[in-house]
PLY file of the C-alpha trace (Angstrom):
ply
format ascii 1.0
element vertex 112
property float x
property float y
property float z
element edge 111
property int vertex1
property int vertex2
end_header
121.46 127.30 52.99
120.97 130.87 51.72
118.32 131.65 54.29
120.81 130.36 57.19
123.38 132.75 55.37
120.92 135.51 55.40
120.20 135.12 58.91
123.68 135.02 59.84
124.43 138.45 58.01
121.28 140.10 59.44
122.97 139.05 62.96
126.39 140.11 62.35
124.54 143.18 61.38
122.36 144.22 64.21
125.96 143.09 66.48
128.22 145.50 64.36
125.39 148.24 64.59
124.58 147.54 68.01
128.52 147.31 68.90
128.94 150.65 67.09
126.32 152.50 69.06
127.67 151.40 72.98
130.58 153.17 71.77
128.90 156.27 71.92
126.31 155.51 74.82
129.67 154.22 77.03
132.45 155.88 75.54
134.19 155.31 79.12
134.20 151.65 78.83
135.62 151.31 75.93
138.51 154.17 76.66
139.50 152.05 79.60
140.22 149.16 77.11
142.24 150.69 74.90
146.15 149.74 74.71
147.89 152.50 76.76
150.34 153.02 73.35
147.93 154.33 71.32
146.51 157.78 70.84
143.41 159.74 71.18
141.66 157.16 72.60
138.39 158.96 73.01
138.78 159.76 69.08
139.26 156.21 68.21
136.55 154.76 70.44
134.04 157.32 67.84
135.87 156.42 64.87
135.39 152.88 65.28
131.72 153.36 66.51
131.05 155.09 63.07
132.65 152.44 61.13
130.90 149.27 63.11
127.28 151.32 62.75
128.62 151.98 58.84
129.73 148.46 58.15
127.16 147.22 60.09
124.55 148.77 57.66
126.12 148.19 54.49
126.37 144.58 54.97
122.49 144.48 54.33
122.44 146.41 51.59
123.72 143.88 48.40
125.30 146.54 46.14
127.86 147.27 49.12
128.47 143.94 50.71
131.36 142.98 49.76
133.55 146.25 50.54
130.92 145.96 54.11
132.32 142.41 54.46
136.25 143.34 53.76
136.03 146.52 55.76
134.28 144.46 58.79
137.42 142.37 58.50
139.73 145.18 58.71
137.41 146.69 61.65
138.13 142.96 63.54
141.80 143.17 62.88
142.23 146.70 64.33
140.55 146.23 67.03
142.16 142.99 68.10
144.95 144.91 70.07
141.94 146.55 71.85
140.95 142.82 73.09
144.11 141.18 73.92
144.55 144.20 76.38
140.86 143.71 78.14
141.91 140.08 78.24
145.02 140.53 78.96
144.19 143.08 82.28
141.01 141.55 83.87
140.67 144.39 86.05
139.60 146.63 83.29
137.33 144.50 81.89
133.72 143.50 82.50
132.24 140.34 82.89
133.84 136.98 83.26
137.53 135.67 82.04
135.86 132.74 79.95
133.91 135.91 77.97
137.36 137.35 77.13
139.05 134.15 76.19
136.12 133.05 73.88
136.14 136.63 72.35
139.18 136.21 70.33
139.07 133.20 68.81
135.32 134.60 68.17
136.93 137.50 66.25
138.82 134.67 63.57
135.53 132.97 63.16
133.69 136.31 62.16
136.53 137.57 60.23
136.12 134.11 57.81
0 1
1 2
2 3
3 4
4 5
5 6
6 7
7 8
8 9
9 10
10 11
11 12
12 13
13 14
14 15
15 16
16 17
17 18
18 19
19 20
20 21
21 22
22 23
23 24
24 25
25 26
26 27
27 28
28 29
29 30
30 31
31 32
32 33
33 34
34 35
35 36
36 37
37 38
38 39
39 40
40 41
41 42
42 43
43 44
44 45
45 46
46 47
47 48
48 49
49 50
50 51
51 52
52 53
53 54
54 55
55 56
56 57
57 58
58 59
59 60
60 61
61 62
62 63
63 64
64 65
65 66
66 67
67 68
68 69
69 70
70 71
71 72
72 73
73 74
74 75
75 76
76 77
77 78
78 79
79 80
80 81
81 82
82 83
83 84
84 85
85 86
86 87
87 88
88 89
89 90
90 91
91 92
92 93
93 94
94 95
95 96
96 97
97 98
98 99
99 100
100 101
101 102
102 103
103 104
104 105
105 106
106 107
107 108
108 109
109 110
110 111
């Protein structure tokens, strides 16, 4: 059991990293996401690129996962607004409907 949860954490690693750098690479993509009533959206698509790469690091290192692990849950539920309006406008989005409505439900299962 600890090397499935060991695999699991180097996965939600690599995602959170991976995640963190598109929002750099495609900043545009996820701008057009972003709830119309919030601000700076630019700004916020970097800020949460820094904190997914961040997180996404410190989850593999032991003496910081915990506060990796509770601020990856925080990440989840701040961006959550950010999802329900790319499912919520289809237009915007990319890919497939089914994508978007697995996607939050997926968010819950990585946040426990």
């Amino acid at each position: 059991m600890q090397h499935v949860k060991k695999g699991l954490q180097i996965l939600l690693s690599f995602f959170m990293v991976t995640a963190g750098v598109l929002h750099f690479v495609n900043a545009d993509f996820f701008i057009k996401i972003m709830p119309p009533y919030l601000p700076l959206h630019r700004e916020l698509v970097y800020f949460s690129g820094v904190f997914e790469i961040l997180l996404g690091i410190m989850l593999l290192i032991p003496r910081f996962q915990n506060l990796a692990a509770w601020g990856l849950i925080a990440l989840l539920i701040a961006v959550f607004p950010a999802n329900v309006h790319m499912f919520m406008d289809q237009e915007k989005a990319f890919g497939e409907s089914l994508f978007h409505t697995i996607r939050l439900p997926l968010q819950g299962v990585l946040i426990l």
